[in-house]
Each structure stands twice: as C-alpha cells, then as structure tokens.
GUTOR-120866 format. One line per field, with one value per residue (C-alpha): residue number from 1; residue in three letters; x negated, y, z negated. Coordinates in steps of 0.5 Angstrom, whole numbers, plus 2048, in hexadecimal, padded with zeros to 3 digits. Layout:
<atoms>
n <- NUM, ...
res <- ALA, ...
u <- X, ...
v <- Y, ...
w <- Z, ...
</atoms>
This chain:
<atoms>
n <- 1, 2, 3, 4, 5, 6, 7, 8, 9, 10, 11, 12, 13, 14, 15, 16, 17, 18, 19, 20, 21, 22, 23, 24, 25, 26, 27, 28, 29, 30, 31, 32, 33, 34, 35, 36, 37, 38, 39, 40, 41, 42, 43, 44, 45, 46, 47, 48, 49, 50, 51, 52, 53, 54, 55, 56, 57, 58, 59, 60, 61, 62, 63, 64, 65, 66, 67, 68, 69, 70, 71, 72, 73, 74, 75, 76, 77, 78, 79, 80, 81, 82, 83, 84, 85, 86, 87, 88, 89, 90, 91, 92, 93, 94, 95, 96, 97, 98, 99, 100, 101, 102, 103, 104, 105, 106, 107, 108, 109, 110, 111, 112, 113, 114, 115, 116, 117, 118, 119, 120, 121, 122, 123, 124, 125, 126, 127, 128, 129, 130, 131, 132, 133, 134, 135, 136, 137, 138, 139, 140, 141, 142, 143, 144, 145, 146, 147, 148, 149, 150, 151, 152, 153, 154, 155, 156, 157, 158, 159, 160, 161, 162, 163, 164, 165, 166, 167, 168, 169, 170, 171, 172, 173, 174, 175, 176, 177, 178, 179, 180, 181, 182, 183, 184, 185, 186, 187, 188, 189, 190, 191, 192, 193, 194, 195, 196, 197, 198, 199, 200, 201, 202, 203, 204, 205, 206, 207, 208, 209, 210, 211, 212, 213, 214, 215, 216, 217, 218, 219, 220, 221, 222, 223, 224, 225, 226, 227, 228, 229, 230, 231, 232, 233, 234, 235, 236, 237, 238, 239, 240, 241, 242, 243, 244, 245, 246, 247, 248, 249, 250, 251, 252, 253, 254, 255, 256, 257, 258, 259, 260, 261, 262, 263, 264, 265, 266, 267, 268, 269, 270, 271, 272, 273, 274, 275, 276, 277, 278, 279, 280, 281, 282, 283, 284, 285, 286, 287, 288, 289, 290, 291, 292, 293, 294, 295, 296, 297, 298, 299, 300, 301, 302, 303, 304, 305, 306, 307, 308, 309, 310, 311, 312, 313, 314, 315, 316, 317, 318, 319, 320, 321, 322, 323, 324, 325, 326, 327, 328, 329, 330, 331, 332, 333, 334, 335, 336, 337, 338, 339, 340, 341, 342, 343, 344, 345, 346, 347, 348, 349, 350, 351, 352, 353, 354, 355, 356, 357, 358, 359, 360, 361, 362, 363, 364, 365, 366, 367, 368, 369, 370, 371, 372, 373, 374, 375, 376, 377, 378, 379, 380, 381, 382, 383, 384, 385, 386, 387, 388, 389, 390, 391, 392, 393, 394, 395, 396, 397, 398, 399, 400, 401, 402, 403, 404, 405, 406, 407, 408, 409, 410, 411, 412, 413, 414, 415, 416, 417, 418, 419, 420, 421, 422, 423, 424, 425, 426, 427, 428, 429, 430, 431, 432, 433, 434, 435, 436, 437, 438, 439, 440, 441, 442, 443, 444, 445, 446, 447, 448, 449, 450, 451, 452, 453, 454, 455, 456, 457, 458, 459, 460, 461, 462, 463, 464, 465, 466, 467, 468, 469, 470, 471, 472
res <- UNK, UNK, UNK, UNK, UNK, UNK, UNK, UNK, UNK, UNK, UNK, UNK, UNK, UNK, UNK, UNK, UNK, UNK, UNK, UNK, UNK, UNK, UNK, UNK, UNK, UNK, UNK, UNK, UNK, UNK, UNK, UNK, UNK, UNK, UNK, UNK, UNK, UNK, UNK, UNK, UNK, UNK, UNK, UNK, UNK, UNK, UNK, UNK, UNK, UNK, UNK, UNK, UNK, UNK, UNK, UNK, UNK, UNK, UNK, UNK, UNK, UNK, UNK, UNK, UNK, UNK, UNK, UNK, UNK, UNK, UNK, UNK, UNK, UNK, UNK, UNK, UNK, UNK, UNK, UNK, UNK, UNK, UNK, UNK, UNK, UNK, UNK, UNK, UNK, UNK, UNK, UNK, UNK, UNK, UNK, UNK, UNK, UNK, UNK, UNK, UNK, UNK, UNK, UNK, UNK, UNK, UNK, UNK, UNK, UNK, UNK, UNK, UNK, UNK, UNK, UNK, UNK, UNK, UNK, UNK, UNK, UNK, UNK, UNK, UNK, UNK, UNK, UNK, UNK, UNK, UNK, UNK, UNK, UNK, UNK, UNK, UNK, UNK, UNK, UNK, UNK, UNK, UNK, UNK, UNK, UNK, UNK, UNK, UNK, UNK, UNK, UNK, UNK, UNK, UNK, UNK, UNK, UNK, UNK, UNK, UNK, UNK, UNK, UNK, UNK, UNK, UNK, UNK, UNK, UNK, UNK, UNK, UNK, UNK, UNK, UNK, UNK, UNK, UNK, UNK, UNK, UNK, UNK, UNK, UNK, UNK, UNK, UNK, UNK, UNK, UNK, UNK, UNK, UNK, UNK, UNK, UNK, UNK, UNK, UNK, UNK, UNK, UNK, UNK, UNK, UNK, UNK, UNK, UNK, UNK, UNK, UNK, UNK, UNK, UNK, UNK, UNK, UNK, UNK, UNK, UNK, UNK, UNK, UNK, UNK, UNK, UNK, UNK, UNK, UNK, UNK, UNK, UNK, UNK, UNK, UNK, UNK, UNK, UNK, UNK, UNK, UNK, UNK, UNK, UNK, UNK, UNK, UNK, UNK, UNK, UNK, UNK, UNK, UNK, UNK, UNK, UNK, UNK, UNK, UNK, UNK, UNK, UNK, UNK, UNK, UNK, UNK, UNK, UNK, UNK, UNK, UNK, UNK, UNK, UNK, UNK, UNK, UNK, UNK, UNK, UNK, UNK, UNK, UNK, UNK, UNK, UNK, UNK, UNK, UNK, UNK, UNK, UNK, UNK, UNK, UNK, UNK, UNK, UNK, UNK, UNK, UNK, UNK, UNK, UNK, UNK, UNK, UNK, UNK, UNK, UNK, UNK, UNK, UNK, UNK, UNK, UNK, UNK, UNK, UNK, UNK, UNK, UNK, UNK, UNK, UNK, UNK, UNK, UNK, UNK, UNK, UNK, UNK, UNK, UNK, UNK, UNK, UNK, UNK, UNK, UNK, UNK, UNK, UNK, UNK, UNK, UNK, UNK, UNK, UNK, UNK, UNK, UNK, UNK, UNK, UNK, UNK, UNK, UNK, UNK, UNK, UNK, UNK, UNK, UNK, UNK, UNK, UNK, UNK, UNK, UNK, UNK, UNK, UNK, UNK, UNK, UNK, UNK, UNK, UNK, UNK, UNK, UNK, UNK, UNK, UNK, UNK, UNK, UNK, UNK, UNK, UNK, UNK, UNK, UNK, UNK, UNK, UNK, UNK, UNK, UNK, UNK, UNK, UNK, UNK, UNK, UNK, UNK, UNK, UNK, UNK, UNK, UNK, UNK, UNK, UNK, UNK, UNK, UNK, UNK, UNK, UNK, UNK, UNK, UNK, UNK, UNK, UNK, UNK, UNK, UNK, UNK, UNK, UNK, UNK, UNK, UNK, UNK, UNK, UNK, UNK, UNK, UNK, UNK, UNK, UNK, UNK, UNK, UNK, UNK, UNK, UNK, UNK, UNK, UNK, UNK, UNK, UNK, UNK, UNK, UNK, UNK, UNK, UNK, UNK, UNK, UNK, UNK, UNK, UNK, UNK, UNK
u <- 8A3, 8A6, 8A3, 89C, 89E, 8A1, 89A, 895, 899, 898, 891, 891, 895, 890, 88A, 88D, 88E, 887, 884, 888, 887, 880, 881, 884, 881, 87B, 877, 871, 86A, 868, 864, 868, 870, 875, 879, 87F, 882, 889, 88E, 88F, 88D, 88E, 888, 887, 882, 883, 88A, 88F, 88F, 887, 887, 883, 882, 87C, 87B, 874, 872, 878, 87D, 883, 887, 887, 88B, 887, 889, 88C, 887, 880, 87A, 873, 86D, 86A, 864, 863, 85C, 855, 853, 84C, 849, 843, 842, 83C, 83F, 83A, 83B, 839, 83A, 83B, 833, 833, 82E, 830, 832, 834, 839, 838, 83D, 844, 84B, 84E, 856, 85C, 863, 867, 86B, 872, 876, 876, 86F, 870, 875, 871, 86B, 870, 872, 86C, 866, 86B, 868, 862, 860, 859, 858, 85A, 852, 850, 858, 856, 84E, 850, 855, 84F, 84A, 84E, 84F, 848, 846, 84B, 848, 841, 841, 843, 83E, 837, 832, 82F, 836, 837, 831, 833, 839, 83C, 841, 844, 844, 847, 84D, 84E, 84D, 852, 858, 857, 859, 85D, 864, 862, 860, 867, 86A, 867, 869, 862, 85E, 857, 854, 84D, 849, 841, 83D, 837, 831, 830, 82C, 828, 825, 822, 81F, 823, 822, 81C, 81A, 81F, 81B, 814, 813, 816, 812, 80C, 80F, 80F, 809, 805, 809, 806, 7FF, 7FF, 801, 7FD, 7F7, 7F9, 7FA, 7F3, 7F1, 7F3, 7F0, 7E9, 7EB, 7ED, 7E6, 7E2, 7E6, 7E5, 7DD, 7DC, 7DF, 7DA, 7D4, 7D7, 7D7, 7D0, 7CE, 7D1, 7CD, 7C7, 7C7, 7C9, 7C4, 7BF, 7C2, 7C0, 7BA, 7B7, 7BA, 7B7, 7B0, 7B2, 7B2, 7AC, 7A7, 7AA, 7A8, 7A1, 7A1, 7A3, 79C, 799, 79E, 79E, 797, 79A, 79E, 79A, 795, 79B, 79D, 795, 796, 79C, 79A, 792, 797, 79C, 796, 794, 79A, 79A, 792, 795, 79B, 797, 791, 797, 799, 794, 794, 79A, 798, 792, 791, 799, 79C, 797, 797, 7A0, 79F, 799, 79D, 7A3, 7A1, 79E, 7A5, 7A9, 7A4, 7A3, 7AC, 7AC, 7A7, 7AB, 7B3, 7AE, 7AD, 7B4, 7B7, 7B2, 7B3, 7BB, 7BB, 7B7, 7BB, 7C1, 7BF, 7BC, 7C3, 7C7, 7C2, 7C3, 7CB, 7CA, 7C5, 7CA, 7D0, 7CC, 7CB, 7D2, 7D4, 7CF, 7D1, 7D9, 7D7, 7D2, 7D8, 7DD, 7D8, 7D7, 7DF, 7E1, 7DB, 7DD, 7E5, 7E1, 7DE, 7E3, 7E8, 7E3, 7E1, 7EA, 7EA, 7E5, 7E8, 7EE, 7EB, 7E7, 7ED, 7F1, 7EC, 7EC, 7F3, 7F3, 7ED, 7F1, 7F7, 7F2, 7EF, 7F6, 7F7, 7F1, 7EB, 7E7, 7E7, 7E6, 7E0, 7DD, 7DD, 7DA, 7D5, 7D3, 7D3, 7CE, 7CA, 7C4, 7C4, 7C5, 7BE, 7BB, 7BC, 7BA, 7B3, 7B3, 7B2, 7AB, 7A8, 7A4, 7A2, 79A, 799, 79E, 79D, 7A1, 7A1, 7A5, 7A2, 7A6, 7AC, 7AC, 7AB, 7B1, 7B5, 7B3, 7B6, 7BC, 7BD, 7BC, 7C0, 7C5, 7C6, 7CA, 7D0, 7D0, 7D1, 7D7, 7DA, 7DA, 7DD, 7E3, 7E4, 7E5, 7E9, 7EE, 7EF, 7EF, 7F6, 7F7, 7F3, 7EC, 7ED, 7EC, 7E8, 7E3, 7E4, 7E1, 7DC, 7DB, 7DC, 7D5, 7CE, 7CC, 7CB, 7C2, 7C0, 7BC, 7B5, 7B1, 7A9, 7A5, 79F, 799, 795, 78E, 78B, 789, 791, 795
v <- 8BA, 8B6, 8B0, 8B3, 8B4, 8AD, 8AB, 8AF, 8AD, 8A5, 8A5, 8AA, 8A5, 8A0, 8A3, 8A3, 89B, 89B, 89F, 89C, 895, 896, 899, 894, 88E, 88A, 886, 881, 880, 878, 87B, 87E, 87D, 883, 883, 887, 889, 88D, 887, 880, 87B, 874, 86F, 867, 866, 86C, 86D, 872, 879, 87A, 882, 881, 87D, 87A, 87A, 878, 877, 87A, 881, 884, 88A, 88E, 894, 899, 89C, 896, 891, 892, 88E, 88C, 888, 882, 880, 878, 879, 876, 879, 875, 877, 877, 873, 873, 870, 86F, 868, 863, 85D, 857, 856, 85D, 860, 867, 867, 86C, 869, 86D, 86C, 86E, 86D, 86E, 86F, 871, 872, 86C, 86B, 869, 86E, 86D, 86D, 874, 875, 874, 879, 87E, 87F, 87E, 882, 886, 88D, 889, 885, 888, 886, 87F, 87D, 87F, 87B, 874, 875, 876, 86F, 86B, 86E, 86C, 865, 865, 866, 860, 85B, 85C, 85C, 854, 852, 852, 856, 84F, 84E, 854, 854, 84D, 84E, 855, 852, 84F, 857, 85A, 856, 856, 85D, 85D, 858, 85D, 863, 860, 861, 868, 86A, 867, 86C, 871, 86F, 86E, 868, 866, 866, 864, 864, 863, 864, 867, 866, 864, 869, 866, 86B, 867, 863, 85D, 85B, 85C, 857, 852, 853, 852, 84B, 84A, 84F, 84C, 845, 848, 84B, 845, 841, 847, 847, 83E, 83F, 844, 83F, 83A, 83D, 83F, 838, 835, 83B, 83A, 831, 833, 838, 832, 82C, 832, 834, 82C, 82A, 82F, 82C, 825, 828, 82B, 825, 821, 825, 824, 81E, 81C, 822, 81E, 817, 819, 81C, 816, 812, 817, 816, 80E, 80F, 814, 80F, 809, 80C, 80D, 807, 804, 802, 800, 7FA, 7F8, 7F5, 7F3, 7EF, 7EC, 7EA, 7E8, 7E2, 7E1, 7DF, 7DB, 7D8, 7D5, 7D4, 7CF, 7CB, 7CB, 7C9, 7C4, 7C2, 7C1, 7BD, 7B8, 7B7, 7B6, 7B0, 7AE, 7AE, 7AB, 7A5, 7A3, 7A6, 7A8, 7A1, 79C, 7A1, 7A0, 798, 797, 79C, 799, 792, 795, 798, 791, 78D, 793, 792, 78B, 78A, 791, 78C, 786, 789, 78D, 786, 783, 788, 788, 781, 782, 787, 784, 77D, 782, 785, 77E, 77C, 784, 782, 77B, 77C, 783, 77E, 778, 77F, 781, 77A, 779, 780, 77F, 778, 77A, 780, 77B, 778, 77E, 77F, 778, 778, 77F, 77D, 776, 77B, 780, 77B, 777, 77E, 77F, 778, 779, 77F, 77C, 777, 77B, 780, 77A, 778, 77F, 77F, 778, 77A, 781, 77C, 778, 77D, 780, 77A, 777, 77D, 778, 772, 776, 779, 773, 770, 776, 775, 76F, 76E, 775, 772, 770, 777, 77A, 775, 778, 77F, 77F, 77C, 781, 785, 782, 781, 788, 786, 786, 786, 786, 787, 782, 784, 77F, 77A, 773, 776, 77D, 779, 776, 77B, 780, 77A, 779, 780, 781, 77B, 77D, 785, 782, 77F, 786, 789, 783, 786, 78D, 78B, 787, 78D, 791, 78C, 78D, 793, 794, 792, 78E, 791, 792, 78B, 789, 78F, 78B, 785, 785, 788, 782, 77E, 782, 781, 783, 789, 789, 788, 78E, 78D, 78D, 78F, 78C, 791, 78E, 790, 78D, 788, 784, 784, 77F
w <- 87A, 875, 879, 877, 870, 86F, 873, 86F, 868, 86A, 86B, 866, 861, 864, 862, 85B, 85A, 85D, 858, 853, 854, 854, 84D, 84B, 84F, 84B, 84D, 848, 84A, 84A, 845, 840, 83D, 83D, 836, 838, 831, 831, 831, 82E, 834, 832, 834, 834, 82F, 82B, 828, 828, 827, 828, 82A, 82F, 836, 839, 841, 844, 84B, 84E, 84E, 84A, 849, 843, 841, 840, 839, 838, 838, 836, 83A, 837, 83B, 837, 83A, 83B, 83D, 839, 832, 830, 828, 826, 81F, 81A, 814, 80E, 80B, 806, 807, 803, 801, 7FE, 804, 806, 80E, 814, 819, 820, 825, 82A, 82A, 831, 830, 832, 832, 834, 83A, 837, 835, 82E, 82C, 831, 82C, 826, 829, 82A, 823, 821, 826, 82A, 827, 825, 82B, 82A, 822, 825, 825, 81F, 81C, 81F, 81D, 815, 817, 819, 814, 80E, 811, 814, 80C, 80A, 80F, 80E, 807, 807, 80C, 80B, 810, 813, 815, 817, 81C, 81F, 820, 822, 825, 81F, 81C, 822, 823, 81A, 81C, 821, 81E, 818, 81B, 820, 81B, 81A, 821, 823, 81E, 821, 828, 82A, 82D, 82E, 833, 832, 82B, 82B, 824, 828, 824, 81A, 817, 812, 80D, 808, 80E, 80C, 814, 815, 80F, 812, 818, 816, 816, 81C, 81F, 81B, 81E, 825, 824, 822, 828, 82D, 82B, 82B, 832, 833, 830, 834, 83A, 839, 837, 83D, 842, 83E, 840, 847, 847, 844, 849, 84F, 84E, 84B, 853, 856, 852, 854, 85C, 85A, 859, 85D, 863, 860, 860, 868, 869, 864, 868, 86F, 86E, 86B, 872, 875, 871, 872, 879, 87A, 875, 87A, 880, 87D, 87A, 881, 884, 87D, 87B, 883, 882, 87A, 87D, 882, 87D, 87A, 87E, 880, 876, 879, 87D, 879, 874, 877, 87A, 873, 871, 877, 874, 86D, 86F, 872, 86C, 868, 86C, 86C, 864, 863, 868, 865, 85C, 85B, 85D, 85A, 853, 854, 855, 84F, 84B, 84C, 84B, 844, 842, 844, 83F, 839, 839, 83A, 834, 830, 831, 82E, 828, 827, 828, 823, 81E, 81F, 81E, 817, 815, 816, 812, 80D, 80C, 80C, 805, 802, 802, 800, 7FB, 7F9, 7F8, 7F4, 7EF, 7EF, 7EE, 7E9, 7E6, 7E6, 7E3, 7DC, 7DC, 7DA, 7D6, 7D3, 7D3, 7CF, 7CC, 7C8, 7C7, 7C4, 7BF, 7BD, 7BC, 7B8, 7B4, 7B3, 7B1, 7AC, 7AA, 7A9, 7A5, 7A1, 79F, 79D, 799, 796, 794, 791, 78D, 78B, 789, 785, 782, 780, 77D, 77A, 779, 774, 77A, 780, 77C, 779, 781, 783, 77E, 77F, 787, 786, 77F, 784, 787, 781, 77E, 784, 783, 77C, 77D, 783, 77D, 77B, 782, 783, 77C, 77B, 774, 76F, 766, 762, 75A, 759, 75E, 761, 75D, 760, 767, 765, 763, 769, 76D, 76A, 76A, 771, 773, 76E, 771, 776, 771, 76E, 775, 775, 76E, 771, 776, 773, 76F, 776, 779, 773, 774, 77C, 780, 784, 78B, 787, 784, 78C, 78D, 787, 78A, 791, 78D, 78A, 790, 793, 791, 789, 786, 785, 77E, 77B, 77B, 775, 775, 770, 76D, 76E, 767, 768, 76B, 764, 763, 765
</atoms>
C-alpha cells in the first residue's frame, strides 16, 4: 500500500515537472525574437542592466510570474510610398514606389526594435514611409526631373544612404527600395519626351519610306527581269522562226539556183576564153605598137633632157658671170663711195677751219678796231670815211638815177647844190655818230664799229618834180 502511494506520488510529482516545464520552457520561431523581460541580463554588444534578454532561434526557461515574454517578429514589412515632390527646376512631381524592410538579425538592431515597435509592430510601416518621405522630398528637391528619369539608380541609393542612420536607429534595414513610377501633373515629361518622339516618329516613317522605296526597286528590277525574259523569248522564238523560213525558202529555191548555178559556170567559162582572147590581143599590141611607141618616146625624152641640161648649163654659166661683174661693179661703187666721202670729209674740216680761222680773224680785228676806236674816235672815222667815200658817191647819185625830169629855179647852182647836199648827207650822219659814240660805253662803241666795217648805210633819195616840159 505505501509502495502504491510512494508510486503514484512519483509519477505524480513527474507529471507535475512536466507541466512545469512546459510552463516555463520557450522556444523562438526563426522568424521571431523572444524579449524576456523580469531580470537584468548581460549581453555582448548591449551593456549592462538592459531589463531585458533576447533569444532567437532556440529555447529558454522563464519563470512564470517572474519573467514576462513578449515575440518580435523578424519577418518582411514593405511600405508603400506616394511623395509628393518638387524638384530643383520647381516642376511639381509624385514619386511612386516600395520599401521592404525589416528588423535586423543582430541583437542590438532587435534591441533598437523593441524599444521601439514592440506594442507597435503594426504602426512600423507607416513610421518608416514618414522617414523616407521626408528624404525623398530632400533628394528630389536637388535633382533635376532629366536626372531623375535617367538615372533612378543615382535617387535610390540617395534615398537609401539618407535613411540608412535613422533606419538603423530604428533597428531596422532595408531590403530593397524600388521608385516605381514620377507622375508628372504638369506634363513636363511628356514635353521632354516629344522631340524624341518626333525623332523616332521621323526615323520610323524614313525607314518606312525607305522600305517601301526598296520594295517598289526590288518590283521594278523583278517586273523589268520578266520583260527581259519576255523578250529575251521572243526573240530565240522570232530566231528560230526565221531559221525555219530560211530553211523552207532554201528548199524551195533549191531547183531555181541549181540551173543559176549551171548558167553560172556556163558565164565563167565564156568569160575566161574571153579573158584568154583578150590576153592574147594585148600581146599582140604590146609587140607591135606599145614597144616601138616605148622606143620613140624614149628616144624623144632622152633628146628634150639632154637639150633641157644644155641650157640649164648655159644659163647657169651666164648667171654666174653676171654675178662676178654686179660684185665687182658694187666694189668699184663702194670704193669710189668711200673715196668722195673722205673727199667730202677733208674737204668739210678744210672749210670749217677756214671759216674758224676767218673768224678768228675778223673777231681780232673787231677787238683791234674797238680799241682803236676807244682811242681815236676822229681817226677811226675819217678811215672809214675815206675807204667807203666811193660808195657813199655811188649812193648818193643813186638818189637821182629813177629821175626823168627834174626843175631847177636856180639853174647850174641849184644843181650843184643838190650835189653837194646829197654828197654831204653822209658827213652829217658822220656827225651824229661821233656825238653817239660819245656817249656810248665801250661795247656800243665796238657794236658801231663792226657796223662801220660793214657796207654803208644808203643815202636818202631825193625826187626832182617835174614843173613843165619848157622848164629846165
């Protein structure tokens, strides 16, 4: 009986540890994380007196009533975000995308979670879309809508390394963050995108054109080939019908050209016995008329030459002895030329140094006068007076020769006077000169006497009036 109760109270205290140990044991899902709080548990990483432990991926023991035990969840969260931005140009955009996060593997980002998310773990998505919202708005603010459309890249991983510190913080890290789709309300894009599209529309419809240029050449090359094939058909077809109408008319004209061709060598035979005839009359005239006509007409031909160099030679011999007598009658004309030019030549310096000398001369005699006029005025004066006095006489009765008539009132005195006056007209010109040579210099004075040197001054004509023919 006591063996039954000491039995029964064994399995009894058995079952008891079981159910406490079920009680107390816990075990974490690899998708979560046991935060066990009650108790100051050291952990690496973390620091001392934290208030709480944390247990992933395996089991522990809490003390009911002790120990409290809470789950974090490690698994995936995603976010949706729709940020309404501007960016650097000022153009209004919306930026469409997704976050997936979640709560680090280490022990202090689940930390950082905990404090954070524990009671919240459904308020987590809408925490992390303000966090990148906000940056969102930062980044696309310093870029320019061409950047943004051509490089997402560049804005996603700003996006990302602006949020990592925060996300950190939180106990969080991002798995993937993708910018779906910029909205563009003010049709910014759609504006950006028109030329190119233009572009491409023109590209499409020049290939377009091309295609169909090169289709319509490769038709043209194809239908021009058939009409080549066409023609090049009718044209062996046209050939062998013409053999075939070459061939029929051949046969047909096959009895009409043997009798051609015997009348044929009936014409070649009579045309070689008269060539044959001809030949033989052509000797004949070459024996007798065309051999004799060769002999006289050579004979002619050899007399006409001989007779033709006879005067050719005669000629030649005349034209030479008339060049030997040009020549030498052109060099007696040259001698005789040369010899009156050097006549001429002594005889012209013969006279020019005659002349010089006579100038010489007469200026000397000039100068010897002009001296002795200086001198002697009276002298020089009654010289030339009395080596000109027969002219002077000449001159004077000069005056009387055109004198038909002429009326003397006083009768043999007036006659002589008239003389004497006439003689006497000179000595007065005398006078007058010798009072300008007074007065005159020196080269005046020589001037007057060349003049005297030279032929008299005429004496002044006088006229006698006839009064009557009673009248002497």
């Amino acid at each position: 009986m006591g063996i039954g109760i000491l039995a029964g109270g064994a399995i009894v205290a058995v079952l008891v540890l079981i159910a406490l140990f079920k009680l107390m044991w816990r075990v974490a899902e690899p998708n979560e994380a046991l935060i066990i709080s009650g108790s100051n548990h050291k952990m690496e990483g973390l620091g001392e007196g934290m208030g709480f432990r944390i247990v992933t991926g395996r089991g522990t023991l809490v003390l009911p009533g002790v120990q409290a035990v809470r789950k974090l969840s490690l698994d995936l969260n995603e976010t949706q975000l729709q940020v309404e931005c501007v960016t650097h140009q000022g153009i209004p955009l919306k930026v469409r995308g997704v976050v997936i996060f979640k709560v680090g593997d280490d022990f202090v980002s689940i930390a950082n979670a905990a404090r954070r998310f524990l009671d919240q773990q459904k308020l987590m998505s809408e925490r992390v879309h303000i966090v990148f919202a906000g940056h969102l708005r930062a980044i696309v603010g310093g870029l320019t809508v061409e950047d943004m459309i051509r490089d997402r890249e560049k804005l996603t991983g700003q996006a990302r390394s602006a949020c990592g510190t925060e996300m950190e913080k939180l106990g969080l890290i991002v798995d993937s963050l993708q910018i779906h789709e910029i909205e563009d309300p003010t049709g910014y894009i759609k504006n950006l995108a028109a030329p190119h599209a233009a572009a491409v529309q023109r590209d499409a419809r020049i290939a377009q054109a091309e295609a169909n240029r090169r289709a319509t050449e490769a038709e043209q090359q194809a239908a021009a080939r058939m009409s080549e094939a066409t023609r090049d058909s009718e044209i062996l077809q046209a050939g062998y019908q013409a053999e075939r109408d070459q061939a029929s008319a051949k046969a047909r004209q096959a009895g009409p050209l043997a009798e051609a061709a015997s009348r044929q060598e009936v014409v070649v035979q009579e045309t070689r016995v008269a060539e044959l005839e001809g030949h033989r009359k052509e000797q004949q005239l070459q024996a007798e008329v065309r051999k004799p006509a060769d002999a006289m007409a050579y004979e002619t031909r050899t007399l006409a030459e001989a007779e033709r160099d006879a005067r050719i030679s005669a000629a030649q011999a005349e034209a030479k002895e008339t060049e030997l007598a040009s020549a030498a009658k052109a060099t007696a004309t040259r001698l005789t030329g040369e010899a009156e030019a050097a006549a001429q030549h002594a005889k012209g310096l013969a006279i020019a140094e005659a002349t010089r000398a006579k100038g010489l001369a007469e200026a000397e005699s000039i100068k010897a006068r002009a001296a002795a006029l200086a001198e002697n005025q009276e002298a020089v004066v009654a010289q030339q007076l009395a080596e000109k006095w027969p002219e002077i006489v000449e001159a004077g009765a000069s005056a009387f020769g055109n004198v038909d008539q002429m009326v003397l009132l006083n009768g043999a005195d007036g006659m002589a006077e008239v003389f004497a006056k006439a003689l006497t007209m000179g000595g007065t010109g005398l006078g007058l000169a010798r009072q300008l040579l007074s007065t005159m210099n020196p080269g005046a004075q020589a001037a007057l006497g060349t003049s005297v040197n030279g032929a008299a001054p005429p004496a002044p004509r006088t006229e006698a009036i006839p009064v009557g023919d009673d009248q002497e």
